[in-house]
N, C-alpha and C positions, 0 to 999 in steps of 0.2 A: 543940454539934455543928452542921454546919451543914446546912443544907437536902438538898442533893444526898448525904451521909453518912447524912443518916438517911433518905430516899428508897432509897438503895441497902442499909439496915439493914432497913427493911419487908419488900422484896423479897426478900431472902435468906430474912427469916422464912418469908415467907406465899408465894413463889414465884412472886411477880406484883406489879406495880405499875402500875396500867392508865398509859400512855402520855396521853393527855388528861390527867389529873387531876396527874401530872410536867409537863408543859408550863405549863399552867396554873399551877402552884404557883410555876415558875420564874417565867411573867410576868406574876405578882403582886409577885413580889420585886423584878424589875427596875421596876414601875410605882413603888412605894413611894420606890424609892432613886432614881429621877429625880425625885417630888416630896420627898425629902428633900435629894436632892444630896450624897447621901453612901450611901456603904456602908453594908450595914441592919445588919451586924453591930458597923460601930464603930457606928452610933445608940444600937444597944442594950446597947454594952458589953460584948460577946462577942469573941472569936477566932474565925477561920475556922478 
């Protein structure tokens, strides 16, 4: 599942997903995939 799927799977649950902690979360994953230079899902083997 990817990132923004299950961010939108919380918030359905629990009827809130604070906005900072979504931002953040995304630009961790973009930081990651600039020092990997790749997609973090193919890094780790995953489907989008």
């Amino acid at each position: 599942m990817n990132i923004v799927d299950r961010m939108n799977d919380v918030r359905m649950r629990y009827g809130t997903y604070d906005l900072n902690k979504w931002n953040t979360n995304l630009a961790l994953k973009d930081y990651f995939e600039q020092k990997m230079g790749k997609d973090l899902y193919e890094a780790v083997g995953t489907h989008k």
